[in-house]
Backbone as a printed PyTorch tensor [residue, N CA C, xyz], in Angstrom:
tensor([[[  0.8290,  -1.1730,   0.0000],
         [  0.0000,   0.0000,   0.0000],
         [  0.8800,   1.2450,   0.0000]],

        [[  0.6130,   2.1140,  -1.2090],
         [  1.9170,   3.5140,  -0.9120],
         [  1.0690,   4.5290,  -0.0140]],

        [[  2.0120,   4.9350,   0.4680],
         [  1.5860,   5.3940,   1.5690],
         [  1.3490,   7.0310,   0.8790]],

        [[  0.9430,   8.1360,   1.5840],
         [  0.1690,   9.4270,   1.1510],
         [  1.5870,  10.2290,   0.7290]],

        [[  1.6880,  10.7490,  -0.1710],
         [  3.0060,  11.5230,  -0.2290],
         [  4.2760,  11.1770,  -0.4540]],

        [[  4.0290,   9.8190,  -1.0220],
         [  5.3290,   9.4120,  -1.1610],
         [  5.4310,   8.2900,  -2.6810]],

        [[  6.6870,   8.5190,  -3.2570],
         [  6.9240,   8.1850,  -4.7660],
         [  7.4350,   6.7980,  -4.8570]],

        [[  6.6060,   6.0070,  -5.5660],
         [  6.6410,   4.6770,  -5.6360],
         [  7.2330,   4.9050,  -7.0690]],

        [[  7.5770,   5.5440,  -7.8290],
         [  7.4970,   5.2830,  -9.5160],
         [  9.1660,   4.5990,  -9.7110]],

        [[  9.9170,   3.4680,  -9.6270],
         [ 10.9540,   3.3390, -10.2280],
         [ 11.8830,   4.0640, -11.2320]],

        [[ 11.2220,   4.3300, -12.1080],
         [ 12.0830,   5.1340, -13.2390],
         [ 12.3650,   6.5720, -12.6430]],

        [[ 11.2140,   7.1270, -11.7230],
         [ 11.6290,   8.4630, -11.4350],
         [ 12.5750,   8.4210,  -9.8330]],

        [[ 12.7180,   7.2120,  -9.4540],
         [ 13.2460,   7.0790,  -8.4700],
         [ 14.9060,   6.8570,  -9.2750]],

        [[ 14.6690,   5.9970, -10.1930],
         [ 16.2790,   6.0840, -10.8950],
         [ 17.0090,   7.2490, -11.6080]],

        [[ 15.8200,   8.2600, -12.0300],
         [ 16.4620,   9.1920, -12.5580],
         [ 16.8400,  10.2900, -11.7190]],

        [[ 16.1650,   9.8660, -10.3000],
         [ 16.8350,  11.0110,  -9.1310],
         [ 17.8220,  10.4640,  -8.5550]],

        [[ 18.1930,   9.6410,  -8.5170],
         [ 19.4630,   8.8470,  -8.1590],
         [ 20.6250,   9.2060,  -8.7870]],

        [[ 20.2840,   9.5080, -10.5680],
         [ 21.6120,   9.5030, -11.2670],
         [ 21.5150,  10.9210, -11.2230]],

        [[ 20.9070,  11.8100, -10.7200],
         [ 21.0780,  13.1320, -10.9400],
         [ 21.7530,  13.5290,  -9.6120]],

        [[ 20.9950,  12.7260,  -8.3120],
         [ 21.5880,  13.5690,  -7.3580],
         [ 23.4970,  13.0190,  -7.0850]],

        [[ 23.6230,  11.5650,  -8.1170],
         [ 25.1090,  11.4350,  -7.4940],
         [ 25.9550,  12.4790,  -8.8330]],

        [[ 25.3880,  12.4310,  -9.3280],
         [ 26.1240,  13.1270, -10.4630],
         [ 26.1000,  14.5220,  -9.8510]],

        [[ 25.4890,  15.2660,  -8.9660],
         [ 25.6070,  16.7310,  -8.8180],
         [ 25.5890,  17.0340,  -7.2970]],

        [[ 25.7290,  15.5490,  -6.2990],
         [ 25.9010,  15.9980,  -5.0870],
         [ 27.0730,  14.5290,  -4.2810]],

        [[ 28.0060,  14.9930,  -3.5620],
         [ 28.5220,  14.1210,  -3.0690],
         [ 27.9750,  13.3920,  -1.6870]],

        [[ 27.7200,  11.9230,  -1.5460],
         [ 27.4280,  11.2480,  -0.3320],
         [ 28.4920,  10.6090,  -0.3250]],

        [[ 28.9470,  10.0660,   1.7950],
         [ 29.7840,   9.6590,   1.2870],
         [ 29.2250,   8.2730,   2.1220]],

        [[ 27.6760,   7.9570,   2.7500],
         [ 26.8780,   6.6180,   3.0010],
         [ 25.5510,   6.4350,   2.4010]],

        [[ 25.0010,   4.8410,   2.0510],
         [ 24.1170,   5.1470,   1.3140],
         [ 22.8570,   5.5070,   2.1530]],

        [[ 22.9660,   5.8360,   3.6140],
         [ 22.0380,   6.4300,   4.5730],
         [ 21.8370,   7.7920,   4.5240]],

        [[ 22.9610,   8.9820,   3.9140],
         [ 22.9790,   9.8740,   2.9480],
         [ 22.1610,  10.1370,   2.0620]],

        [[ 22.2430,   9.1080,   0.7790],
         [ 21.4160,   9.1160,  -0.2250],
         [ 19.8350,   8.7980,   0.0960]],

        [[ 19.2390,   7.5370,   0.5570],
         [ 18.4320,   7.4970,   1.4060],
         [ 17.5190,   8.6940,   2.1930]],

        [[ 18.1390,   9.7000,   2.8960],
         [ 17.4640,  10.7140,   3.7770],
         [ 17.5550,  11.7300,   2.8410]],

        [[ 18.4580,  11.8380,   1.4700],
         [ 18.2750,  12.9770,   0.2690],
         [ 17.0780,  12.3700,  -0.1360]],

        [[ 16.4810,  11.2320,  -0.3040],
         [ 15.5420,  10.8400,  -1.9880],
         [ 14.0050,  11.0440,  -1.0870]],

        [[ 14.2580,  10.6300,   0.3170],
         [ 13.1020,  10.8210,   1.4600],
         [ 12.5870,  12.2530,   0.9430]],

        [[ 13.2720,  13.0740,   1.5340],
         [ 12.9720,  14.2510,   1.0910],
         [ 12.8750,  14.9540,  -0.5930]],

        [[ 13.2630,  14.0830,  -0.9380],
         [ 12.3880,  14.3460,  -2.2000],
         [ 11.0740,  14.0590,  -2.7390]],

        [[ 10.3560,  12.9800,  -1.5490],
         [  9.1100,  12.1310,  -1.3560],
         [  9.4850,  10.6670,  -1.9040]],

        [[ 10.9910,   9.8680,  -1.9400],
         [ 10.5530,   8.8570,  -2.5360],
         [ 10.7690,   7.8090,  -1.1860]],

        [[  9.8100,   6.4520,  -1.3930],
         [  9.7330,   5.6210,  -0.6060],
         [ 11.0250,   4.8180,  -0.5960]],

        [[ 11.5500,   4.4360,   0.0280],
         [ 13.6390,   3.7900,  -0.0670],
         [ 14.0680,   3.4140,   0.9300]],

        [[ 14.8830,   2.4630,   0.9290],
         [ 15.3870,   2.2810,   2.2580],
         [ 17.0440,   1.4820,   1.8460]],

        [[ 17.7140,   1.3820,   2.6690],
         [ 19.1940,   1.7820,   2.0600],
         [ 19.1930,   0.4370,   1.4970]],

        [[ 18.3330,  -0.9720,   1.5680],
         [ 18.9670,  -2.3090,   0.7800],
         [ 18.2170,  -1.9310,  -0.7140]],

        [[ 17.3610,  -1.0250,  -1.1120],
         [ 16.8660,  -0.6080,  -2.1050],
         [ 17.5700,   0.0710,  -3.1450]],

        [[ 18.3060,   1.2060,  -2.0920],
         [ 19.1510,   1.9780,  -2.3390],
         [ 20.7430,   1.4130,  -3.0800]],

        [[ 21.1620,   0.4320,  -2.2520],
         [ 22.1740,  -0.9180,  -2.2850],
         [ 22.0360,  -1.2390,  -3.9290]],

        [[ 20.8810,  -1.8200,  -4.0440],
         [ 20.4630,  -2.8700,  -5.5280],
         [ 20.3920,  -1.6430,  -6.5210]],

        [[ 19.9640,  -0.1630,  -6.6200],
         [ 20.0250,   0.2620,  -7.2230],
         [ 21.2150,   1.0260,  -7.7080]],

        [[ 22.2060,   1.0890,  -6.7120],
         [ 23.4910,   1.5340,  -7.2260],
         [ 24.5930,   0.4100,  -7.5890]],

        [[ 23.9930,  -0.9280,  -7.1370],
         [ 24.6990,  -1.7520,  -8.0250],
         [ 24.5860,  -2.1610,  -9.7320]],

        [[ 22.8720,  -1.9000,  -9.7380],
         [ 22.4780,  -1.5810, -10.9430],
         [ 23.2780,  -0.7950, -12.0000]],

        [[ 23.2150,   0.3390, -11.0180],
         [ 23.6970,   1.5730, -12.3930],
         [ 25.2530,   1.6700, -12.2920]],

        [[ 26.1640,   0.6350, -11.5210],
         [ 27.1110,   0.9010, -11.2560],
         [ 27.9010,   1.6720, -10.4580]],

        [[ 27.5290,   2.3870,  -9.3100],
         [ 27.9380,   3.3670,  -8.9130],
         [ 29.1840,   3.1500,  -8.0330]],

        [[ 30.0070,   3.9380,  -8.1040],
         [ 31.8870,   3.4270,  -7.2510],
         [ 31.7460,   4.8020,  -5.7500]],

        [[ 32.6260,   4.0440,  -5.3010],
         [ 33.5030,   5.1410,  -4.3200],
         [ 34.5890,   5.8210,  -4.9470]],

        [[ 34.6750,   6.9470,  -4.8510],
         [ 35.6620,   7.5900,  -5.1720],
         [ 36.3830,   8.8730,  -4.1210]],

        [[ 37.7510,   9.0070,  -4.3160],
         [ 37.9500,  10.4330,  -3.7200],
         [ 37.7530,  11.4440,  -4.1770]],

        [[ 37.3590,  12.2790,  -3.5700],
         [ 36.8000,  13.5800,  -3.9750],
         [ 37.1300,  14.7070,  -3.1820]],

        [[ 37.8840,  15.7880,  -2.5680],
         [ 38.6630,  16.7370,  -2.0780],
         [ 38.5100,  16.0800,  -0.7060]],

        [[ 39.4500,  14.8430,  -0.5160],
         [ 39.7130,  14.1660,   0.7300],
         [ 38.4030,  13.5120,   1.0390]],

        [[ 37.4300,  12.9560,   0.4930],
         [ 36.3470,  12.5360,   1.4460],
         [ 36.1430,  10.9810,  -0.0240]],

        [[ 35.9510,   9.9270,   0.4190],
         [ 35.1910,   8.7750,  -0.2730],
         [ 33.6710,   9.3800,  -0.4630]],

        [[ 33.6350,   9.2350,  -1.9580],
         [ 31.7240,   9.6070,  -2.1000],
         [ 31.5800,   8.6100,  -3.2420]],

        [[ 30.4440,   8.6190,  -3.2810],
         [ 29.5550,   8.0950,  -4.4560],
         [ 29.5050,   8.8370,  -5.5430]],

        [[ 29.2210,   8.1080,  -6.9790],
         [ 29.8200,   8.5460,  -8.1390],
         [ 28.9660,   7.6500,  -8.8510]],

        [[ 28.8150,   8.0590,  -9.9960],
         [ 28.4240,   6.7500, -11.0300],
         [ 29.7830,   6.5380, -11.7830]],

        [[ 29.3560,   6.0180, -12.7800],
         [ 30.6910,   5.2930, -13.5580],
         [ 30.7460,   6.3150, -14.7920]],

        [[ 31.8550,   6.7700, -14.9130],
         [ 32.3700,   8.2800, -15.9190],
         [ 32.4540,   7.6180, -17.6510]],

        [[ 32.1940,   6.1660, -17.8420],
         [ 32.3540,   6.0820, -19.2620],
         [ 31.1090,   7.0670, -20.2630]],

        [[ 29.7300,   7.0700, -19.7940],
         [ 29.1060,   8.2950, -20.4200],
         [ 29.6510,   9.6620, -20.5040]],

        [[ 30.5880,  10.2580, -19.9540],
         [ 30.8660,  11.6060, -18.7870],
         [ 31.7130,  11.8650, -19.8510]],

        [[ 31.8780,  13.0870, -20.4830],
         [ 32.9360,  13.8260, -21.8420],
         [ 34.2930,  14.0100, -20.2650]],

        [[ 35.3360,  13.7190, -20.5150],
         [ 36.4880,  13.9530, -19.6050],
         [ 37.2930,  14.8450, -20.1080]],

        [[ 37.7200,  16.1000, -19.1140],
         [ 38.3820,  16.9730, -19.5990],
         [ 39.3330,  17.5140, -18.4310]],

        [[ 40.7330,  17.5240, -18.4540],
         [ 41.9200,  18.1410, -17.6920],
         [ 41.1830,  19.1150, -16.2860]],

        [[ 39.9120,  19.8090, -17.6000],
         [ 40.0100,  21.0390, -16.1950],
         [ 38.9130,  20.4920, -15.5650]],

        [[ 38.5280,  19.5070, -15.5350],
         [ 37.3600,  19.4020, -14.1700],
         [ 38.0090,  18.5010, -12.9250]],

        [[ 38.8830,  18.8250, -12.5510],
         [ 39.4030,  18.6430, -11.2180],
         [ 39.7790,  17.4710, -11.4920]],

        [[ 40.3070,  16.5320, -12.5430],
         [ 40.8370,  15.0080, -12.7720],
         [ 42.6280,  15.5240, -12.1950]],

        [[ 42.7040,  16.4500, -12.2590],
         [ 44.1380,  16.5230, -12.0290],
         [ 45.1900,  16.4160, -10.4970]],

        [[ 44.0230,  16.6290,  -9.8330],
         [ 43.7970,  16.9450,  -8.3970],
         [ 44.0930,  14.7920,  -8.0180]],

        [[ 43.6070,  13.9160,  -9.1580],
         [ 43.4060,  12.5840,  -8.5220],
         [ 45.3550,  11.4170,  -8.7950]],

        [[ 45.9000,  12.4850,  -9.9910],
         [ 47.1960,  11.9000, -10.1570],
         [ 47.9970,  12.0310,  -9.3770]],

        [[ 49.1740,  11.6070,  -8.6300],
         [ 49.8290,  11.2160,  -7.5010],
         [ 51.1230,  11.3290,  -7.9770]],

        [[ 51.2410,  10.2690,  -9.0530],
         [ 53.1810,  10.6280,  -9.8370],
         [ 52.8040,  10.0920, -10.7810]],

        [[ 53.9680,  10.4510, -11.9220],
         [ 54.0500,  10.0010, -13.0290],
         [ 55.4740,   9.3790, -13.4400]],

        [[ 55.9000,   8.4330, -13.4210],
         [ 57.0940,   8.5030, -13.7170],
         [ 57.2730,   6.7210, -14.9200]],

        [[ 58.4850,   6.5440, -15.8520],
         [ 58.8950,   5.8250, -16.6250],
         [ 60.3350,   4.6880, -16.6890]],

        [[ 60.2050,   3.8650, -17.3660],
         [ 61.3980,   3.3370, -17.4080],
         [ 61.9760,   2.7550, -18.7560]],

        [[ 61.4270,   3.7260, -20.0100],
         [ 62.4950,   4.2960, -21.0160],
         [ 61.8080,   3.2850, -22.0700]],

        [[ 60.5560,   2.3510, -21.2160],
         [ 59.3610,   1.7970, -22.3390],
         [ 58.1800,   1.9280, -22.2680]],

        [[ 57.8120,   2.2420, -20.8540],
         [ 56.6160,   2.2520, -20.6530],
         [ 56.3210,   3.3630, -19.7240]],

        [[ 55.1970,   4.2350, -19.0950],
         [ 54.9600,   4.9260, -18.5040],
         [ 53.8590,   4.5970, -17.4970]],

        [[ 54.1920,   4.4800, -16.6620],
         [ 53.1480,   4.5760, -14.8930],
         [ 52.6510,   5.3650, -14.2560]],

        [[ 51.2100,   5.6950, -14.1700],
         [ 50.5380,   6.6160, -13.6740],
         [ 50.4720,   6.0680, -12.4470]],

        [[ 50.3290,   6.4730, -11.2940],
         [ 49.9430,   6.1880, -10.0270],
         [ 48.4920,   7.7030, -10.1210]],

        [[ 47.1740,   6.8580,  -9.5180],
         [ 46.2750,   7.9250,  -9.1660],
         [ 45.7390,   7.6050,  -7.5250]],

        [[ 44.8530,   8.1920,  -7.2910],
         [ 43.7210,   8.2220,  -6.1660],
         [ 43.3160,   6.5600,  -5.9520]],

        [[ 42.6120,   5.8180,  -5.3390],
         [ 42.3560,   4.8760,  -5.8530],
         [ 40.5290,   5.1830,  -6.2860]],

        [[ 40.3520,   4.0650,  -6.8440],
         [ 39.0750,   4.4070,  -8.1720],
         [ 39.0750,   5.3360,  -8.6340]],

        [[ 40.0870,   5.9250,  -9.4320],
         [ 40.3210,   7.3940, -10.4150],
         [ 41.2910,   6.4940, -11.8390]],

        [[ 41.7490,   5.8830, -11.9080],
         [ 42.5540,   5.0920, -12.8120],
         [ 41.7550,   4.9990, -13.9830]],

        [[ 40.8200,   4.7420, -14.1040],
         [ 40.0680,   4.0230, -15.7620],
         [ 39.5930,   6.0050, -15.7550]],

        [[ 38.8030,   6.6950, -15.0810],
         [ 39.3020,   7.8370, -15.1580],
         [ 40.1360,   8.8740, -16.2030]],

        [[ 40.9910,   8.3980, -15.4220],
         [ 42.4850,   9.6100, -16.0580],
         [ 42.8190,   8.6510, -16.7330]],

        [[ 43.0780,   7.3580, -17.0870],
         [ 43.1270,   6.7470, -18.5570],
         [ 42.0340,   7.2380, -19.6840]],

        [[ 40.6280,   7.3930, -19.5030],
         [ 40.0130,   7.6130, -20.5330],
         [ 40.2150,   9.2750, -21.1940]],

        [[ 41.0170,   9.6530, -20.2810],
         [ 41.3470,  11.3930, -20.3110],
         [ 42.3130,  11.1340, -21.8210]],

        [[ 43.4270,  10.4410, -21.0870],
         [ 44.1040,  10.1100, -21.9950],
         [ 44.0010,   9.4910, -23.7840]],

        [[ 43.0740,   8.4230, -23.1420],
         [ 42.9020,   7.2340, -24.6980],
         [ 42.0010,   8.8580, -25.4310]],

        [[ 41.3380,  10.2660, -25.0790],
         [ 40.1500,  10.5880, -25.5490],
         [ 41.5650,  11.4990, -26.1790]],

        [[ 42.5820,  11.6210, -26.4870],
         [ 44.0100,  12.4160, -26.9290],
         [ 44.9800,  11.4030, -27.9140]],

        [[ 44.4910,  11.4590, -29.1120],
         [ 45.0790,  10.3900, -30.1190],
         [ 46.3190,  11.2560, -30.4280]],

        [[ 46.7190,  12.4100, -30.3000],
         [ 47.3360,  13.2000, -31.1030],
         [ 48.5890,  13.5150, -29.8420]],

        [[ 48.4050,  12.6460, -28.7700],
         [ 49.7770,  12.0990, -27.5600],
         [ 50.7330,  11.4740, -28.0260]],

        [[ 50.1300,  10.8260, -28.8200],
         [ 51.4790,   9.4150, -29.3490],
         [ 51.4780,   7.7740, -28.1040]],

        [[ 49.9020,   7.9990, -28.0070],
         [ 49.6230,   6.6320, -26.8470],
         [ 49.3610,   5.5980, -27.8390]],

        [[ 49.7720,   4.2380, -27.7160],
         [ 49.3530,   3.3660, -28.3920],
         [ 48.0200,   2.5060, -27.5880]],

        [[ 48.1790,   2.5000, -26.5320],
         [ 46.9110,   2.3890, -25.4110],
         [ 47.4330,   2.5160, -24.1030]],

        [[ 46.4930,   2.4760, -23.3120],
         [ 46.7160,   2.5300, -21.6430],
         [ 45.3390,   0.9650, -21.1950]],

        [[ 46.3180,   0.4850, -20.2510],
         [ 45.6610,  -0.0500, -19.0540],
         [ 45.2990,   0.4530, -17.7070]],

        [[ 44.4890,   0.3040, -17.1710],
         [ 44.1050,   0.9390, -15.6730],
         [ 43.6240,  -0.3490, -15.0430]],

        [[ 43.9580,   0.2080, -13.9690],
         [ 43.6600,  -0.7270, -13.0590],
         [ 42.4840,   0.0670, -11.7850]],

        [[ 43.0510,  -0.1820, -10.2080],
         [ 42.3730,   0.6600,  -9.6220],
         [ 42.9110,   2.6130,  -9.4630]],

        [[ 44.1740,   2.1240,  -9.5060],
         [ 45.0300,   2.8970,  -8.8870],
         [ 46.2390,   3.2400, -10.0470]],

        [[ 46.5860,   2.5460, -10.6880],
         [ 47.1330,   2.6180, -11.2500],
         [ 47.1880,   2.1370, -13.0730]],

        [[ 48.0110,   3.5610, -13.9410],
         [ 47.4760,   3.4830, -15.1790],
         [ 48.8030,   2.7450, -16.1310]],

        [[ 49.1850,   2.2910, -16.8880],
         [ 50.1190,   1.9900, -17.5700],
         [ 49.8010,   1.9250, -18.7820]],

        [[ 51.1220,   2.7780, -19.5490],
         [ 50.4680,   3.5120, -20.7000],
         [ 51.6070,   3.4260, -21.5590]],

        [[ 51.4740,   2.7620, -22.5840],
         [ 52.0840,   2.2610, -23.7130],
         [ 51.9200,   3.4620, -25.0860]],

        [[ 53.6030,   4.0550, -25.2990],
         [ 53.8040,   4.6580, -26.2560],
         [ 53.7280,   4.1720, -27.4220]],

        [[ 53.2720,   5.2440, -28.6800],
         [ 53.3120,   4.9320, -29.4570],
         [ 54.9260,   4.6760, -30.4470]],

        [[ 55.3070,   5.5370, -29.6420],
         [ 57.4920,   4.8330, -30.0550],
         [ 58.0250,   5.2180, -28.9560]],

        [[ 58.6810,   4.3180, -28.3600],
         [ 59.2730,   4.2780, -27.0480],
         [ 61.1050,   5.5790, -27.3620]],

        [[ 61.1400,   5.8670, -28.9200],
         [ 62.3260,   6.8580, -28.8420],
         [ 61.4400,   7.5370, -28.3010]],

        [[ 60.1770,   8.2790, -28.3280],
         [ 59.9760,   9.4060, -28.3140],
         [ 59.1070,   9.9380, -26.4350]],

        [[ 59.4510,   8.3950, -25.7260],
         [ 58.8910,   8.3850, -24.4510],
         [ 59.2910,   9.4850, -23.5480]],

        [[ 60.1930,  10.4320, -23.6960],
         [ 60.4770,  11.3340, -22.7090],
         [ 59.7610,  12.6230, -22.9660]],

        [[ 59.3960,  12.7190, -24.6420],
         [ 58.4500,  13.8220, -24.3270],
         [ 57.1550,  13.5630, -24.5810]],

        [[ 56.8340,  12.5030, -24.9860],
         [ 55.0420,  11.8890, -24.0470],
         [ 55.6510,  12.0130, -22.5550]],

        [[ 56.3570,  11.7240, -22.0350],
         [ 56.2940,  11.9370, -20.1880],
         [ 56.1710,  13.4690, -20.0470]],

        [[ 56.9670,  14.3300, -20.6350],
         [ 56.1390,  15.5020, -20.2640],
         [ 54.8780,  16.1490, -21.0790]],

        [[ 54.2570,  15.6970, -22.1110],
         [ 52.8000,  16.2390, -22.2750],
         [ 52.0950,  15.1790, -21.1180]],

        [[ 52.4210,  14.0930, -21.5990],
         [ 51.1830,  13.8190, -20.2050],
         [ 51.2220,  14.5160, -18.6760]],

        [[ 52.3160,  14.7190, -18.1310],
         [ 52.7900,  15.4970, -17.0090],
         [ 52.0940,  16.5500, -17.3110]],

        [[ 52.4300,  17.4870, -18.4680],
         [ 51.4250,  18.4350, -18.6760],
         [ 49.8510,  18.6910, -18.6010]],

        [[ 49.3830,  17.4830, -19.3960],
         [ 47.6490,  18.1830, -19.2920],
         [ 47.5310,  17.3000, -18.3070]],

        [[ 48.3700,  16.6970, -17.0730],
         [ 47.7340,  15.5780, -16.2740],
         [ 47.8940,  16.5570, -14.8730]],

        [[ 49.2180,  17.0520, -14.6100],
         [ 49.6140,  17.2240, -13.3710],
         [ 49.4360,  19.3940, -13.6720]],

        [[ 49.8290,  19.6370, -14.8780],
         [ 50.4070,  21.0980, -15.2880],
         [ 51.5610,  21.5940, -14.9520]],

        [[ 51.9770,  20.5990, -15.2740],
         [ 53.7970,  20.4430, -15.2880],
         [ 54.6600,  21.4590, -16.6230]]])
């Protein structure tokens, strides 16, 4: 029985979900939960649980705090929206190049990268934490280490 004032509709319960992680940080899903309440929807955090496993949603760091996030492969990625803030070091060993990031920021600041054909990347792997990133000619690896240093760190 729904009770007086309160939103049973699924789809509009999912589309406030992806709006409020996309434009507000939580960092429990008892957080999200007491946000969607007050929006009138009916929820309770094992609801809450199944639906962010659904849509994928990660922990991430975010200016020192773990929050909720959805997953950035829809998301256009660009240097200046604070991705730079999640790289840690960059450094090489004359074949390959190693990103160290945040942890769950890696596929991230790799897709920053793979979305820059005109680097000289032949691809990158990510992991959680860490990116490894295969030149496109290993003569020319010292100055891919500093453009990526560049649009990564602003080196």
């Amino acid at each position: 029985m729904k009770k007086k004032g309160l939103n049973t509709d699924k789809t509009a319960l999912i589309m406030a979900l992806q709006s409020m992680l996309h434009y507000e940080a939580f960092e429990t899903q008892e957080e999200i939960c007491h946000a969607l309440r007050k929006k009138g929807f009916e929820v309770t955090q094992v609801t809450i649980s199944r639906l962010m496993n659904k849509l994928g949603a990660i922990k991430m760091n975010e200016n020192q705090r773990m929050v909720y996030r959805l997953p950035v492969e829809m998301i256009s990625v660009t240097a200046d929206n604070a991705l730079t803030k999640l790289v840690l070091n960059i450094t090489h060993n004359e074949m390959l190049i190693v990103i160290r990031v945040t942890p769950g920021a890696a596929q991230l600041v790799a897709r920053l990268l793979d979305q820059r054909p005109s680097l000289g990347i032949l691809g990158t792997i990510a992991g959680d934490d860490t990116i490894l990133v295969v030149p496109e000619k290993v003569a020319k690896i010292s100055q891919l280490v500093k453009e990526v240093s560049t649009l990564l760190l602003g080196e």
